[in-house]
DSSP file (Angstrom, degrees, kcal/mol; ACC not computed):
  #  RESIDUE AA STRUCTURE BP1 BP2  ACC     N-H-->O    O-->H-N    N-H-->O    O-->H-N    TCO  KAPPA ALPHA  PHI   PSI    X-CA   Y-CA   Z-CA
    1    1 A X              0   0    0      0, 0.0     4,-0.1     0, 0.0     3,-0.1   0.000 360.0 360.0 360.0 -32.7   10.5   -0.5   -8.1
    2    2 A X        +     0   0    0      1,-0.2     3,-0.4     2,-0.2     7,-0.1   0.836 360.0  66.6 -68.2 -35.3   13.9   -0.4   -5.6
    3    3 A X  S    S+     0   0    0      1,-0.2    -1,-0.2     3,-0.0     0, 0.0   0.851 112.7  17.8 -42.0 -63.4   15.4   -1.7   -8.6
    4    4 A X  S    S+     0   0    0      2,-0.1     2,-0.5    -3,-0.1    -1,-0.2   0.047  88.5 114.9-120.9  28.4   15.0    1.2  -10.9
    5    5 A X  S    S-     0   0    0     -3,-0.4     2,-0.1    -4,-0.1     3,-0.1  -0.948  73.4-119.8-104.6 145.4   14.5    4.0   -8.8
    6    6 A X    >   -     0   0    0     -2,-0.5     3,-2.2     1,-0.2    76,-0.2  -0.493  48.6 -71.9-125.2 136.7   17.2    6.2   -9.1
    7    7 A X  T 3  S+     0   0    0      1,-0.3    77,-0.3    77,-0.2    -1,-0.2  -0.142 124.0  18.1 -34.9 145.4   19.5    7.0   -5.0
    8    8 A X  T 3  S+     0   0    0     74,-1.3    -1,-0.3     1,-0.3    75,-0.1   0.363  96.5 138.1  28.9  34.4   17.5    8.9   -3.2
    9    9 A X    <   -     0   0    0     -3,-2.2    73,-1.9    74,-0.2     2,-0.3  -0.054  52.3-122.9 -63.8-179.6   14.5    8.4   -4.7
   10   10 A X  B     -A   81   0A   0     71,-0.3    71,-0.3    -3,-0.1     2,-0.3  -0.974  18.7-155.4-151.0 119.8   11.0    7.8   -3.1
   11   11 A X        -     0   0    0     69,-4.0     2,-0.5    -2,-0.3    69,-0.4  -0.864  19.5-153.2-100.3 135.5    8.8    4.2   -4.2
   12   12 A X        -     0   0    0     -2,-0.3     2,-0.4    67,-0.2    67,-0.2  -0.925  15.9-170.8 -95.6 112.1    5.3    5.0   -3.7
   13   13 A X  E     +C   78   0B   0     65,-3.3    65,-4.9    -2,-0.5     2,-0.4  -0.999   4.9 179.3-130.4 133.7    2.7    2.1   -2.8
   14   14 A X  E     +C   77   0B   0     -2,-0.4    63,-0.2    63,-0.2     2,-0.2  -0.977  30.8 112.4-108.5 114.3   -1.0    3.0   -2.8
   15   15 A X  E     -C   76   0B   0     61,-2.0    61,-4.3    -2,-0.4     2,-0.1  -0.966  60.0 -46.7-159.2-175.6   -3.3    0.1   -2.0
   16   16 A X  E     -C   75   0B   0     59,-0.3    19,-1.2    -2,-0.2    59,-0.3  -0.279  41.8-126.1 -66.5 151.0   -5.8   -1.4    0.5
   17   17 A X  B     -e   35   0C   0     57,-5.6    57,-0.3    17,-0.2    19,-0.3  -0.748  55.4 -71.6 -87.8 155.3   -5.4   -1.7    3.9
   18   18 A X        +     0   0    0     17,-0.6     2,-0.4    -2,-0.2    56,-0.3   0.413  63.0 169.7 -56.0 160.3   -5.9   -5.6    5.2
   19   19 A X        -     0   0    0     14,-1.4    14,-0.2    -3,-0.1    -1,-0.1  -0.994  47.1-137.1-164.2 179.2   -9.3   -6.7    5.1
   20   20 A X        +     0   0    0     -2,-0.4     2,-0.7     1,-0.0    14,-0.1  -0.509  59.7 131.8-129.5  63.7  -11.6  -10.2    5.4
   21   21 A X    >   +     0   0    0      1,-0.2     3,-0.9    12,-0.2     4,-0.2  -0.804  32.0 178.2-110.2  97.4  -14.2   -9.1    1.8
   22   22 A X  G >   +     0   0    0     -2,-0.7     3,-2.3     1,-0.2    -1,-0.2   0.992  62.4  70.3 -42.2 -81.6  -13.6  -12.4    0.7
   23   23 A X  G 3> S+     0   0    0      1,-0.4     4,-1.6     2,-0.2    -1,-0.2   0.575  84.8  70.4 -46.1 -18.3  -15.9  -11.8   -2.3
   24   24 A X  G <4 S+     0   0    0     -3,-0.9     6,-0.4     3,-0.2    -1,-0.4   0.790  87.2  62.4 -69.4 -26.9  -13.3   -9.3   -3.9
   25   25 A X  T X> S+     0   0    0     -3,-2.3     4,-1.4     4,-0.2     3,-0.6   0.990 114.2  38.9 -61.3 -78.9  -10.9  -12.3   -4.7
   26   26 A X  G >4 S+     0   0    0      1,-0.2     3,-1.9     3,-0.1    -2,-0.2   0.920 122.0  37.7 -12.5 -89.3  -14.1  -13.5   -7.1
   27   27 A X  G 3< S+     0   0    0     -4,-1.6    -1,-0.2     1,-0.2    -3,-0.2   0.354 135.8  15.3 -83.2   6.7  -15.4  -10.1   -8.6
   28   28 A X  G <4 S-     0   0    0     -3,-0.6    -1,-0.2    -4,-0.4    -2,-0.1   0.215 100.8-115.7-157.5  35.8  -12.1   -8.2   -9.2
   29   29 A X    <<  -     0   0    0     -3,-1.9     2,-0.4    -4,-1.4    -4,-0.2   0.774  41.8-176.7  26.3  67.9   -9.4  -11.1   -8.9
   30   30 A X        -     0   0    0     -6,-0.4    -1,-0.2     1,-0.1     3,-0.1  -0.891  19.4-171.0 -78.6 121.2   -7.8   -9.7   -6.0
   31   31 A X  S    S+     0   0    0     -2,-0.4     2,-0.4     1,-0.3    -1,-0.1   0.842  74.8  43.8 -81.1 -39.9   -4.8  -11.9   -5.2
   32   32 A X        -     0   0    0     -3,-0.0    -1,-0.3    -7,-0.0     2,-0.3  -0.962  67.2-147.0-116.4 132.5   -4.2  -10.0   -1.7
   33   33 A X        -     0   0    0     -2,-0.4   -14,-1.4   -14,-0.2     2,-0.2  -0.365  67.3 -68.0 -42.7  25.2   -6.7   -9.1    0.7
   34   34 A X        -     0   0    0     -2,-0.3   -17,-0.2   -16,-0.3     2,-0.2  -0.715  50.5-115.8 118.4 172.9   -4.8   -5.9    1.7
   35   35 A X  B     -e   17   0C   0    -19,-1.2   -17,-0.6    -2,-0.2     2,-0.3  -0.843  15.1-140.5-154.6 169.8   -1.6   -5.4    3.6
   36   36 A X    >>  -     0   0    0    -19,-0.3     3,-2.1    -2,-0.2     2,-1.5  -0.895  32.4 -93.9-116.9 152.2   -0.8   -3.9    6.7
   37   37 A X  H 3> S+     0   0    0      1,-0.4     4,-0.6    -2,-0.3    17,-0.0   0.151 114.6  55.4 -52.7  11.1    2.1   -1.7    7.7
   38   38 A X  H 3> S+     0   0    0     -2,-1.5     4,-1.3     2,-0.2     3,-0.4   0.706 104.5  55.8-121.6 -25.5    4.6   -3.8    9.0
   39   39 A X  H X> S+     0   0    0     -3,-2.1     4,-4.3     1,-0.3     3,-1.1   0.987 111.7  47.5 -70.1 -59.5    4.7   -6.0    5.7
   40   40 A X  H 3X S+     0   0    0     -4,-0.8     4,-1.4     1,-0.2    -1,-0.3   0.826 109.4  50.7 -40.5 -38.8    5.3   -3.0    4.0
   41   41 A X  H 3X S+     0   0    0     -4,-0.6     4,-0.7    -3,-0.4    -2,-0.3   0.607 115.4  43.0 -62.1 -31.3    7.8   -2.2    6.2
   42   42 A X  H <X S+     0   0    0     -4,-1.3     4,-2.6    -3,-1.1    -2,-0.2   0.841 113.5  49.3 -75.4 -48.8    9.3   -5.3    5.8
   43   43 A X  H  X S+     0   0    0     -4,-4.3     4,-0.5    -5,-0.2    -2,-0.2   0.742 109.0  49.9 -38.5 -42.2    9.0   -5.5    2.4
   44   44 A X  H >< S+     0   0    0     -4,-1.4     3,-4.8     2,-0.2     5,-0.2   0.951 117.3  44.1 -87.3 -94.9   10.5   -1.9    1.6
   45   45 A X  H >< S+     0   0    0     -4,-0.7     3,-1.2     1,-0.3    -2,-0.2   0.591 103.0  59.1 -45.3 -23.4   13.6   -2.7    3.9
   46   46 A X  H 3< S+     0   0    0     -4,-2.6    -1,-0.3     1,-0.2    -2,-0.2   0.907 107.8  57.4 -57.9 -33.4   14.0   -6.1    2.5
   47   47 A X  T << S-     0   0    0     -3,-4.8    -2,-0.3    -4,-0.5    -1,-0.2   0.495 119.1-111.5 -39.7 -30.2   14.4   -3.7   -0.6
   48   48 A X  S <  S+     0   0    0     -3,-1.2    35,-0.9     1,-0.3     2,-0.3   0.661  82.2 126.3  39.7  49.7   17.0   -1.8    0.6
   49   49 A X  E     -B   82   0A   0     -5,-0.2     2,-0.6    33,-0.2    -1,-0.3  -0.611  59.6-135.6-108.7 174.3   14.2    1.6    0.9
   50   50 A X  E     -B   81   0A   0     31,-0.8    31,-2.2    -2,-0.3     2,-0.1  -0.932  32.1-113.6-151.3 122.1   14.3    2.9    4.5
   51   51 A X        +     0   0    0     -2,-0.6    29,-0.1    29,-0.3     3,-0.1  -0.320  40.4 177.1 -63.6 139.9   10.5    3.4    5.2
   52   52 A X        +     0   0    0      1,-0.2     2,-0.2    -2,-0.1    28,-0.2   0.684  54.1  19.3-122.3 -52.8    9.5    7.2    5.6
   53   53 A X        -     0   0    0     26,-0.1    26,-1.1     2,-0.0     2,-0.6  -0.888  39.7-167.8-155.3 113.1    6.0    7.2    5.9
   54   54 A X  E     +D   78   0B   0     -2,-0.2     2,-0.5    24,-0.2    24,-0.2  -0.802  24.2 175.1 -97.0 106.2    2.6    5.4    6.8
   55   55 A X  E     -D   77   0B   0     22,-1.7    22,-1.7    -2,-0.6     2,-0.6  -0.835  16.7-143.1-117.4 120.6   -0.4    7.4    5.8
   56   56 A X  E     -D   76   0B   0     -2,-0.5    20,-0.3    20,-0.2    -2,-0.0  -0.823  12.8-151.5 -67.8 108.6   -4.2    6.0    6.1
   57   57 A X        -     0   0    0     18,-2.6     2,-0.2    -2,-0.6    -1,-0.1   0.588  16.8 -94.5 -23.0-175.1   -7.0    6.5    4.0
   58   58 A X        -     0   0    0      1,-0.3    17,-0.9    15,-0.1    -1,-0.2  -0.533  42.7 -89.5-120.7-178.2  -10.5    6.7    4.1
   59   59 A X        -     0   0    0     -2,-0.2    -1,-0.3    15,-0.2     2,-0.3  -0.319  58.3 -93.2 -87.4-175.7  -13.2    4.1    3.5
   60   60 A X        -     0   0    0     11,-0.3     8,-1.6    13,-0.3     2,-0.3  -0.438  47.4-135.8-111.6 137.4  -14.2    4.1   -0.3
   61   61 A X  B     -F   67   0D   0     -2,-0.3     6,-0.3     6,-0.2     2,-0.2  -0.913  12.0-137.4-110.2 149.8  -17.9    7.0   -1.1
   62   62 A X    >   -     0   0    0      4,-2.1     3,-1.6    -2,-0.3     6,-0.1  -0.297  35.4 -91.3 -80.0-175.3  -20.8    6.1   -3.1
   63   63 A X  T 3  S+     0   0    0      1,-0.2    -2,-0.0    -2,-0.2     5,-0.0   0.694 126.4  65.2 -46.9 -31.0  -22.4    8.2   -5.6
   64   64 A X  T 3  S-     0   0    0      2,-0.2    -1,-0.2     1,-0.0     3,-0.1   0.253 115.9-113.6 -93.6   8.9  -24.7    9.3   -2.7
   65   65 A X  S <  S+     0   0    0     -3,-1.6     2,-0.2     1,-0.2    -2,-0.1   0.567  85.5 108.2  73.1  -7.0  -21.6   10.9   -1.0
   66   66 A X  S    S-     0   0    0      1,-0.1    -4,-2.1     0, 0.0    -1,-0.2  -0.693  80.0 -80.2-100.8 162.4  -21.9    8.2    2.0
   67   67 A X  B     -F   61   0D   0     -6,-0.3     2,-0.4    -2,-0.2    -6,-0.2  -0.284  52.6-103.5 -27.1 126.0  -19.7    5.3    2.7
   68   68 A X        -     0   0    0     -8,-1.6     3,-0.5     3,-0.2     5,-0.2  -0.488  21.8-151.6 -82.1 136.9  -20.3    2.6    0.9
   69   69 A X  S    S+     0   0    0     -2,-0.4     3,-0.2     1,-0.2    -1,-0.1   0.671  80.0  68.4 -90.4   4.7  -22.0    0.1    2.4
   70   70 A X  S    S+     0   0    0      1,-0.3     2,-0.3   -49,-0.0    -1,-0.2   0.732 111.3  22.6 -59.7 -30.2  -20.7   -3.2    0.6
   71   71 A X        -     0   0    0     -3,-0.5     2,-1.9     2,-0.1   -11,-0.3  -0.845  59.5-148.3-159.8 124.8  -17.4   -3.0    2.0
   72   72 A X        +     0   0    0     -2,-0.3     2,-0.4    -3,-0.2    -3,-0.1  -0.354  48.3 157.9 -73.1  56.5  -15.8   -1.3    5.0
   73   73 A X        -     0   0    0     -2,-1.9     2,-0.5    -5,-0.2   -13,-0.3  -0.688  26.2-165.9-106.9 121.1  -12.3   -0.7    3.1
   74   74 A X        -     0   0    0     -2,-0.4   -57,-5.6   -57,-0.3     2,-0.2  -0.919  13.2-147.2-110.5 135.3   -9.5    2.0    3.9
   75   75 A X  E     -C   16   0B   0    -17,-0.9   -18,-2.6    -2,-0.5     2,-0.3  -0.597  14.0-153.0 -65.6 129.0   -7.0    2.7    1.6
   76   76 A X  E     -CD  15  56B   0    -61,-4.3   -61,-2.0   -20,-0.3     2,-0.3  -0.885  12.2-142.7-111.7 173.5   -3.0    3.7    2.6
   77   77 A X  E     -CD  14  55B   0    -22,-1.7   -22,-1.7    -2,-0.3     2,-0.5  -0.982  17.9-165.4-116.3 105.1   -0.4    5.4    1.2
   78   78 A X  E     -CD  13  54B   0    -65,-4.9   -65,-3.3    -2,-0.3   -24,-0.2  -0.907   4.3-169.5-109.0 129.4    3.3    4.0    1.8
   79   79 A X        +     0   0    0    -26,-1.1     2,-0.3    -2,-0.5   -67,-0.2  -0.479   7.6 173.0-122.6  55.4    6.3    6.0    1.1
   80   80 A X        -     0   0    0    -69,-0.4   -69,-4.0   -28,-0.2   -29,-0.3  -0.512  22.7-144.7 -79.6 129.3   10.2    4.9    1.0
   81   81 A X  E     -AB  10  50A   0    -31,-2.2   -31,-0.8   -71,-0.3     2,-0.6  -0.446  16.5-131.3-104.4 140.5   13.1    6.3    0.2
   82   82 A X  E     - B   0  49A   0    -73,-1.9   -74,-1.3   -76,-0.2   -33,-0.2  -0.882  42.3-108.5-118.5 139.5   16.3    4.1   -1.7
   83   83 A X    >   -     0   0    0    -35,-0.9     3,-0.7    -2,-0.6   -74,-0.2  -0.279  15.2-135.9 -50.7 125.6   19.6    4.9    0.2
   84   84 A X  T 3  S+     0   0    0    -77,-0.3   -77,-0.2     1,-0.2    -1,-0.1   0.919 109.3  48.3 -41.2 -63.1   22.2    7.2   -1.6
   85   85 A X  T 3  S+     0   0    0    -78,-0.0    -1,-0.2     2,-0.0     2,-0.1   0.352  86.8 109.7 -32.7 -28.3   24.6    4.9   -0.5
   86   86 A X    <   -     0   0    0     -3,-0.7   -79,-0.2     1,-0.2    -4,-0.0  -0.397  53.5-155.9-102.7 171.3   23.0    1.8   -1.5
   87   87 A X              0   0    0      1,-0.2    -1,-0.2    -2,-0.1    -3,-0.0   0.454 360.0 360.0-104.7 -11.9   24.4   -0.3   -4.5
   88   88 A X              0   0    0    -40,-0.1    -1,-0.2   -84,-0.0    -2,-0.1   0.537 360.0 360.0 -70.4 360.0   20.6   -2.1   -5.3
């Protein structure tokens, strides 16, 4: 995405936030268990993105409007910005 996002553009990552539900790897061939902000943070700036913003989620609703009880899982939102300046 740093690649082909255009100076002073914004890469957008939505995903889960770390977690131990093993049983997601199985039933929906999750490779990662999550990530937590400083991997992103590492990640983005290894990019050349200057990190803007870490925003937390909520756990996951059933049908019934409650939390679901299979898995305790919060979602984030990660936001980074590609340099004006930069030549990536």
């Amino acid at each position: 995405m740093a690649r082909i996002v255009k100076p002073g553009g914004i890469v957008t990552v939505i995903d889960l936030q770390s977690h131990n539900e093993e049983w997601m790897r199985e039933e929906l061939a999750d490779a990662w268990l999550g990530f937590d902000e400083s991997t992103l943070e590492r990640w983005f700036k290894k990019a050349s993105l200057k990190p803007i913003r870490w925003l937390e989620g909520l756990p996951p609703i059933g049908e019934d409007g409650k939390t679901t009880a299979r898995a305790k899982l919060k979602s984030f939102i990660y936001y980074g910005r590609k340099e004006r300046n930069s030549s990536k």
